[in-house]
N, C-alpha and C positions, 0 to 999 in steps of 0.2 A: 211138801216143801223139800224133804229130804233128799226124794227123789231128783227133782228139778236138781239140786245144787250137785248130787252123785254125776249125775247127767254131761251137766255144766262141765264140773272139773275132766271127765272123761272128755270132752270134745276139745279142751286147753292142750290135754293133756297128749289127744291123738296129731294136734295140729302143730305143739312143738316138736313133738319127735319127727314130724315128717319134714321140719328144715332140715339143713345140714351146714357146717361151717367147715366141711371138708373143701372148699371149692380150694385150687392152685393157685396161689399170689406170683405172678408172672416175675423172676428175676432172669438178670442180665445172662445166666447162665444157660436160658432158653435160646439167648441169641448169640451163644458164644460162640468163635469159630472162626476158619478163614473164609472167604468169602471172594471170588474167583471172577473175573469179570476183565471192564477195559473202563478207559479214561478218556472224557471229552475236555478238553481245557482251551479255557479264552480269557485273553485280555484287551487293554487298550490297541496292541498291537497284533494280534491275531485272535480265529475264533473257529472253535471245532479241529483241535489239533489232538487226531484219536492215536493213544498208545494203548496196543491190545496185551494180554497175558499180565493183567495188574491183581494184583493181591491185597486186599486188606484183612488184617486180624482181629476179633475183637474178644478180648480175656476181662476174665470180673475181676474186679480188687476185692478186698477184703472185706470192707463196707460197701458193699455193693455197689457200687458204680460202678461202669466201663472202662476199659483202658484201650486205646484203639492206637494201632500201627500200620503207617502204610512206607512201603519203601518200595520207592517205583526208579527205577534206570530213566526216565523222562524226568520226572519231576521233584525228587532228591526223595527225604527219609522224613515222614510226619510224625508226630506223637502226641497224643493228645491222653495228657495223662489219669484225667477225670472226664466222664461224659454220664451226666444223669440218663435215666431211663423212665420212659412213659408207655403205657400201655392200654389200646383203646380197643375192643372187639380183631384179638388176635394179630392187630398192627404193632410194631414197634416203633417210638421213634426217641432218638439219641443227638443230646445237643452235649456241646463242650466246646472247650479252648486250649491251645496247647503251643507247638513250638513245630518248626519245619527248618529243616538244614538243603538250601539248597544254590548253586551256584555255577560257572562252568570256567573251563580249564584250570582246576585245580584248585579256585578262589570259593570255597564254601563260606556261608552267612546264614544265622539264623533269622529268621523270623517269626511274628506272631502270628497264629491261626486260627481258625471259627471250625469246625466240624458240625455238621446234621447228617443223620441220618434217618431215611423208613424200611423199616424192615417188614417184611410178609415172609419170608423164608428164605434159607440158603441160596436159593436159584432167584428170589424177588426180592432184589433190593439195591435204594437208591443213597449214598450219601453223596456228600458235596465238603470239598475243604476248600475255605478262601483265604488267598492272605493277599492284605489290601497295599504291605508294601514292598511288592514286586512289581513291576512290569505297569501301573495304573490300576495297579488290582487282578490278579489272579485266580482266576476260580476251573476246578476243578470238579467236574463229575464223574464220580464212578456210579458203574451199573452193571451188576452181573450178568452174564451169559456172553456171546459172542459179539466183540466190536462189528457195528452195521459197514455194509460194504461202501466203497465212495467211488463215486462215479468221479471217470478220469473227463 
């Protein structure tokens, strides 16, 4: 019986050590960075109006959430001051709400804005920023790598 129970505890014993709780808890700092792309934006009155060489930033706060900035020459200066973070077999994705400064010849106005984003890496990835009161709703897609070409 001694044996059996020697046994026993050795086989507890080899099968907890072979877990590990080393595994890496995914933060925002994995997805931190700029992020180098172009912009499809539509509204009630236009749709697929592409501005190339757009930049978006995205830095951790303190408590861990995202801070995401976009300041684009087309579409004014976003900021969205908190964006949670989710993370699903190496996908990112980032939601929040924040503030957008934008207007033309000189008359700037803020508005409010929605941010999403899916991250898969620096070179793959899609957010979207909407603000619902501009234009009958403005929605903006960024997407990294080179704006697609447009047939004239």
């Amino acid at each position: 019986m001694k044996l059996k129970t020697i046994l026993m505890m050795s086989v507890v014993a080899l099968c907890s050590s072979a877990c590990s709780d080393d595994e890496k808890v995914p933060t925002v700092a994995d997805i931190a960075g700029n992020y180098q792309g172009y912009t499809l934006a539509g509204c009630a009155y236009f749709q697929n109006i592409c501005a190339d060489a757009e930049t978006v930033t995205i830095a951790e706060n303190a408590d861990g959430t995202a801070r995401v900035t976009f300041v684009s020459d087309s579409w004014g200066e976003f900021t969205i001051p908190v964006a949670t973070m989710s993370e699903n077999g190496g996908t990112y994705a980032l939601t929040g709400s924040g503030q957008t400064k934008m207007g033309m010849g000189g008359n700037v106005s803020s508005y409010d804005c929605t941010y999403t984003a899916v991250i898969r890496s620096k070179e793959s990835a899609r957010m979207q920023f909407k603000v619902a009161g501009v234009m009958g709703g403005l929605t903006i897609d960024f997407n990294t790598g080179e704006a697609p070409e447009v047939a004239e």
